[in-house]
C-alpha positions as CSV (number, residue, x, y, z in Angstrom):
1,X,-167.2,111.8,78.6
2,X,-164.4,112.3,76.0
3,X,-164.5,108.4,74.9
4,X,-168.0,109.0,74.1
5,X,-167.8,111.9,72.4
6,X,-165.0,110.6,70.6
7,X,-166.8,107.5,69.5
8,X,-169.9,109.3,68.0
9,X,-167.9,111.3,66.2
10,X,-166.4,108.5,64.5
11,X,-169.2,107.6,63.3
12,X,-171.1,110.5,61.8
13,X,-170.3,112.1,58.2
14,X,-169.9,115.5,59.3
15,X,-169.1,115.6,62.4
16,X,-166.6,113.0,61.8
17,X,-165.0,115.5,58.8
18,X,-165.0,118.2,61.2
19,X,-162.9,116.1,64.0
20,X,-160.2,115.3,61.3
21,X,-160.1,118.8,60.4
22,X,-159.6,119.3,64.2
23,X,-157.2,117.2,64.5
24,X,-155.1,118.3,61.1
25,X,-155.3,122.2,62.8
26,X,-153.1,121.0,65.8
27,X,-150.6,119.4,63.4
28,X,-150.7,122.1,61.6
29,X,-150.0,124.4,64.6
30,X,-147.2,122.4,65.6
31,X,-145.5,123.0,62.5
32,X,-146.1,126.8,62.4
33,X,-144.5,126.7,66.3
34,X,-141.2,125.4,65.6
35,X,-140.9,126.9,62.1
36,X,-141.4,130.0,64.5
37,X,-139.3,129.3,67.2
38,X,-136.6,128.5,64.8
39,X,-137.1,131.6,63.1
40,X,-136.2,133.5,66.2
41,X,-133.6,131.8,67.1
42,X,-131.4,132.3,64.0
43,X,-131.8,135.4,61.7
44,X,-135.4,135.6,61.7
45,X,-136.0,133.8,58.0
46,X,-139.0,131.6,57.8
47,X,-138.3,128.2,55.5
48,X,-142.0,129.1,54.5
49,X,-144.7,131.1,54.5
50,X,-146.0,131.2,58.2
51,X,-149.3,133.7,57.5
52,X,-150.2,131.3,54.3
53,X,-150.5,128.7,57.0
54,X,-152.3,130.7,59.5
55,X,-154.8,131.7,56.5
56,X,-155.1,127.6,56.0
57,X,-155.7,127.4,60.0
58,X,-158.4,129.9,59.5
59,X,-160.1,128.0,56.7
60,X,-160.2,125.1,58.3
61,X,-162.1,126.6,61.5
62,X,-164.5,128.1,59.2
63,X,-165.0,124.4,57.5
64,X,-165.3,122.9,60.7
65,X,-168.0,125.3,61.6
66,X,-170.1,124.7,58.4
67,X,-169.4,121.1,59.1
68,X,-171.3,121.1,62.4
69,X,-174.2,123.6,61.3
70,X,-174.8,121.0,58.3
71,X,-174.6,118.2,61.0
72,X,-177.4,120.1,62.7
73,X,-179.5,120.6,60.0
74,X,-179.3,117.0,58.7
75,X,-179.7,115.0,61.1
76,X,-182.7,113.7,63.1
77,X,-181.1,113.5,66.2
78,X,-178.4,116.4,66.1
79,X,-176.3,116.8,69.3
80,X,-175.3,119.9,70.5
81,X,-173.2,118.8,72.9
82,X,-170.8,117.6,70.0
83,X,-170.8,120.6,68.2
84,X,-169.8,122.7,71.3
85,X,-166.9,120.2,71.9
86,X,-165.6,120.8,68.6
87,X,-165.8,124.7,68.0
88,X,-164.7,124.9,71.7
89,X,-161.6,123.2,70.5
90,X,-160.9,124.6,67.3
91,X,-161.0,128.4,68.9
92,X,-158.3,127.7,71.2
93,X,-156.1,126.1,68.0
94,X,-157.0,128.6,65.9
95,X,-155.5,131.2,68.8
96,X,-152.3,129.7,68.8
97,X,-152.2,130.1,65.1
98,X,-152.1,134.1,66.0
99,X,-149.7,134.0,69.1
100,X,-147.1,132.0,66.1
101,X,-147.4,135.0,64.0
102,X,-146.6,137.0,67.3
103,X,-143.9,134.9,67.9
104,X,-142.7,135.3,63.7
105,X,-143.1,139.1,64.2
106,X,-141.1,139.4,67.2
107,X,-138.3,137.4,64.8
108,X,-138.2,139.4,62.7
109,X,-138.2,142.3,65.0
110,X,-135.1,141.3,66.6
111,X,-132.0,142.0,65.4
112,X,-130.1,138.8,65.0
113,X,-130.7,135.7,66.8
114,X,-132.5,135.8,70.0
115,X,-130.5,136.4,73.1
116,X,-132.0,135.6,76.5
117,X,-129.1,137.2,78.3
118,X,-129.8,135.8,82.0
119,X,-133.4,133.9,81.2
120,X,-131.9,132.1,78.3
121,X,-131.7,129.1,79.9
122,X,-135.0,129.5,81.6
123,X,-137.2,130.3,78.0
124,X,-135.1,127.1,76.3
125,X,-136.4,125.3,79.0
126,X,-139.8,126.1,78.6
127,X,-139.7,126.2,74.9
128,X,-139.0,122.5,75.6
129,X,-142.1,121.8,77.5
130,X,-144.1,123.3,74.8
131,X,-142.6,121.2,72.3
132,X,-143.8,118.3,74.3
133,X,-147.4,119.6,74.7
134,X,-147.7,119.6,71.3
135,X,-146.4,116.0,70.5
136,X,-148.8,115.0,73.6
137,X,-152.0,116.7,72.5
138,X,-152.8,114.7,69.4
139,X,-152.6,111.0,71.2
140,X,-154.3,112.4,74.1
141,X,-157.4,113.2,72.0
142,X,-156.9,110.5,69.6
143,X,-156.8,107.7,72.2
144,X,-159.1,109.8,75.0
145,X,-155.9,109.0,77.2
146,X,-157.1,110.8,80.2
147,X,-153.2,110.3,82.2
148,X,-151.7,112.3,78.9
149,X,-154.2,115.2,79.3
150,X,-153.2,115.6,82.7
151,X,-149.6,115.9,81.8
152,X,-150.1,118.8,79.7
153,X,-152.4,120.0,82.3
154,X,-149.4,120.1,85.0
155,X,-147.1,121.1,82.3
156,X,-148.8,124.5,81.8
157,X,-148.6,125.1,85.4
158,X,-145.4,124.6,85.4
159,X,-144.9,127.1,82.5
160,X,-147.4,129.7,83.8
161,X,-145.3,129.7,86.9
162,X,-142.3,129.8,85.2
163,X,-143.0,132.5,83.1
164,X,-145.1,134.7,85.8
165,X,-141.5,134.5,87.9
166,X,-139.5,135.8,84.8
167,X,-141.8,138.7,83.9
168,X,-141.6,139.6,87.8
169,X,-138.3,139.7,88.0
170,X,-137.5,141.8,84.2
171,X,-140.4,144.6,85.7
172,X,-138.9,144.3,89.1
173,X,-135.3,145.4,87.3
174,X,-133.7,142.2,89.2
175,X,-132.7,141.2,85.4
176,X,-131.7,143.2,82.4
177,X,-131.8,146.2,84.1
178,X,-129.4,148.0,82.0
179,X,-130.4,146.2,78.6
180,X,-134.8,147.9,77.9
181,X,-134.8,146.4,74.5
182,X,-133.5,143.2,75.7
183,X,-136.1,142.8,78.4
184,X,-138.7,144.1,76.1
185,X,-138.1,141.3,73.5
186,X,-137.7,138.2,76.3
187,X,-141.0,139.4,78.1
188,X,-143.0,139.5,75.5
189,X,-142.0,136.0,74.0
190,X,-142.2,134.8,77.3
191,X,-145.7,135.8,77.6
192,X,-146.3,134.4,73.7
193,X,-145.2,131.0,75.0
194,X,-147.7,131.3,78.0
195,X,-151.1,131.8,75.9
196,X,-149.5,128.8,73.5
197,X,-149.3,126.7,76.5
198,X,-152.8,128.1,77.4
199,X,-154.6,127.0,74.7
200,X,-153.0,123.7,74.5
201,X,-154.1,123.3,78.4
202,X,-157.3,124.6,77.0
203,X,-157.7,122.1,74.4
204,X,-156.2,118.9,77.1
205,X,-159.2,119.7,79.3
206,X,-161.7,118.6,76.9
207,X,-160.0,114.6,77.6
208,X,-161.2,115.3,81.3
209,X,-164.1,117.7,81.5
210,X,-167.3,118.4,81.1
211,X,-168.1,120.8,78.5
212,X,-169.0,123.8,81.1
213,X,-165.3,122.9,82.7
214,X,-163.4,123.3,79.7
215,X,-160.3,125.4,80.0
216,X,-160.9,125.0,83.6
217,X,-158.9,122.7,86.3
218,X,-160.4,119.8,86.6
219,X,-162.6,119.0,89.4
């Protein structure tokens, strides 16, 4: 379905316009992620201006939007289908966009450079994974590589498990028992990193689904 999809809207003026916008969102979300995750991992100073970008991220949704309703009303044969693809994917993007903030909040927040204490090791690790998500999604849609969406697929299952295990164990007490503000901190960024990797998951099922399945395992 994607390689379809992807074809038409290559080669309609709008629709096309609003793909590229689409596709410069998730660029632009990768930059705001490691500009964040930087951020918390030294003193919490941001090389730029991470709500300026969200704002963009914002702006571009909205153009996206007016893109498809113009498609709509121009054309003979509009598809709806299309349209629904698009604004599907540009929700989940534009979502990450507010978990970064989160995540530049929670910098700032802390005191210092982030500390892990016994999950350090564990949210570098997923941190990681992420990182690769976000150099996969792009030639996944770009080249409706079907193998490469089902990489990030696995990938947030490994994530989601990882992090579900982590936040069991810090409200269990088995970790940081002693250290509240600690455990606050790592369970909350923990849990930042898991809608990211949602949304990115979100945005890979749309290589493999149907349009009712999206965000959904596939079948």
């Amino acid at each position: 379905m994607w390689k379809e999809i992807i074809t038409l809207f290559k080669s309609s003026g709008p629709l096309q316009e609003a793909y590229d916008e689409a596709i410069l969102m998730l660029h632009t979300s990768h930059s705001m992620f490691d500009d964040a995750v930087a951020a918390l991992h030294s003193d919490g100073t941001m090389e730029s201006d991470i709500y300026a970008r969200d704002q963009q991220l914002n702006k571009y949704e909205r153009d996206v939007r007016r893109k498809i309703v113009t498609h709509m009303s121009v054309s003979n044969k509009p598809d709806i289908n299309l349209g629904l693809v698009l604004t599907a994917i540009v929700i989940d993007v534009e979502r990450i966009g507010d978990y970064t903030k989160n995540i530049v909040e929670l910098a700032t927040a802390v005191e210092g450079p982030f500390d892990g204490l016994e999950l350090h090791d564990q949210v570098v690790g997923i941190e990681r994974v992420l990182l690769q998500m976000f150099d996969d999604i792009v030639p996944a849609l770009e080249d409706s590589d079907e193998a490469l969406a089902r990489t990030i697929l696995r990938a947030h299952g490994g994530v989601s498990e990882s992090v579900d295990a982590a936040v069991r164990a810090l409200t269990a007490g088995e970790v940081m028992s002693a250290r509240a503000g600690h455990a606050v901190t790592v369970a909350l960024y923990m849990r930042f990193l898991k809608r990211v990797s949602a949304h990115l998951k979100n945005v890979a099922t749309s290589v493999v689904n149907p349009y009712h399945r999206f965000g959904f395992r596939e079948k």
